[in-house]
C-alpha positions in Angstrom: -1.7 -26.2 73.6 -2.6 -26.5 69.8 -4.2 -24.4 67.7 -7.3 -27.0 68.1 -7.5 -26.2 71.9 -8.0 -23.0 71.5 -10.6 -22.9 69.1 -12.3 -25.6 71.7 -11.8 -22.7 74.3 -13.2 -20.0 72.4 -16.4 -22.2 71.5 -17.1 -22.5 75.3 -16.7 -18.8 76.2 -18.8 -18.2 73.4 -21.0 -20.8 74.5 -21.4 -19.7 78.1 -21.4 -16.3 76.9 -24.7 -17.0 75.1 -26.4 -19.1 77.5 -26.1 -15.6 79.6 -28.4 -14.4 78.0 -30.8 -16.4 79.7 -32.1 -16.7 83.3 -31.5 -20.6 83.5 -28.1 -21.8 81.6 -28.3 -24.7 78.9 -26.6 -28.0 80.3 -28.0 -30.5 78.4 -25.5 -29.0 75.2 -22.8 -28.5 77.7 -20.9 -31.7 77.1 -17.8 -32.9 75.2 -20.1 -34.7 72.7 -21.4 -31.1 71.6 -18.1 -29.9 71.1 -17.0 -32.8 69.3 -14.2 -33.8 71.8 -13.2 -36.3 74.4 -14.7 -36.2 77.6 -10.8 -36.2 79.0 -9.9 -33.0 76.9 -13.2 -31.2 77.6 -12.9 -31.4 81.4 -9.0 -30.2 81.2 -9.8 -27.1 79.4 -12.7 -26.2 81.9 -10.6 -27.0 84.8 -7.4 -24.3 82.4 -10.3 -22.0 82.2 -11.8 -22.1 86.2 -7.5 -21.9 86.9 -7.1 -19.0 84.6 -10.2 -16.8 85.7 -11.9 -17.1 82.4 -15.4 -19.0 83.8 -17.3 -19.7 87.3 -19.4 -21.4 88.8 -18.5 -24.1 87.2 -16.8 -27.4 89.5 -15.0 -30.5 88.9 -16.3 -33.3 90.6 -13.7 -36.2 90.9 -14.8 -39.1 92.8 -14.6 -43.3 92.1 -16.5 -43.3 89.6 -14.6 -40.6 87.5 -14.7 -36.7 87.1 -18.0 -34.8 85.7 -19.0 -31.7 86.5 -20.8 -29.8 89.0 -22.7 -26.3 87.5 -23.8 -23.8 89.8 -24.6 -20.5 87.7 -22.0 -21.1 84.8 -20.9 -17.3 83.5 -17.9 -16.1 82.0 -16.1 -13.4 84.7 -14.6 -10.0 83.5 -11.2 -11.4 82.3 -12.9 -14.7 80.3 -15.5 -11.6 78.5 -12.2 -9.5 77.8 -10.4 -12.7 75.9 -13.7 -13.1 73.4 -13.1 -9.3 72.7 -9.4 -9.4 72.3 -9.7 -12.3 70.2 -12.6 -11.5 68.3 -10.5 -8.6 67.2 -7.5 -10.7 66.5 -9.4 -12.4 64.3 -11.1 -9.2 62.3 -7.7 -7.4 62.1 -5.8 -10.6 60.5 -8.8 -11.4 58.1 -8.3 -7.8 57.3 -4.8 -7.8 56.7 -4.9 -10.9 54.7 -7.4 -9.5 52.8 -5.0 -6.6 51.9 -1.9 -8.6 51.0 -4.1 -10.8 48.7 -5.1 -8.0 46.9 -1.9 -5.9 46.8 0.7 -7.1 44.0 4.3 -8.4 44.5 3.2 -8.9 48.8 
């Protein structure tokens, strides 16, 4: 996976995460066009991320006409809320530490 993918991934965790917050999630934004990527790649990662553990209620469809996707109660599980944190963190700690080094002579 490239570096590109996983920013892709994080977006729709995040996404999903903030369409929690609501009583009725928001499909009409939930496409590859919103996230600026091919309809191919979008439904890959969703299918990596449904495999993984990260998202449910989220389906596949693949019929004659192509794949698309089925949502029944999108919402991120236990595992898919623990990546945003660990990664959110990640992110904090080596802004942090790059912060640091820029400021510290001869690093």
């Amino acid at each position: 996976m490239t570096v590109d993918n996983f920013k892709l991934i994080f977006r729709i965790l995040k996404y999903i995460e903030a369409c929690m917050e609501y009583e009725s999630f928001d499909d009409d934004n939930f496409a590859a066009s919103h996230f600026g990527v091919s309809k191919a790649l979008f439904l890959n990662i969703l299918q990596t991320l449904l495999e993984a553990g990260y998202i449910s209620g989220i389906k596949i469809v693949i019929d004659k006409c192509g794949s698309d996707i089925a949502l029944i109660n999108p919402h991120l599980t236990v595992a898919g809320m623990e990546y945003l944190a660990d990664n959110t963190m990640m992110k904090k700690a080596y802004r942090l530490l790059k912060g640091i080094k820029d400021i510290t002579p001869g690093a």
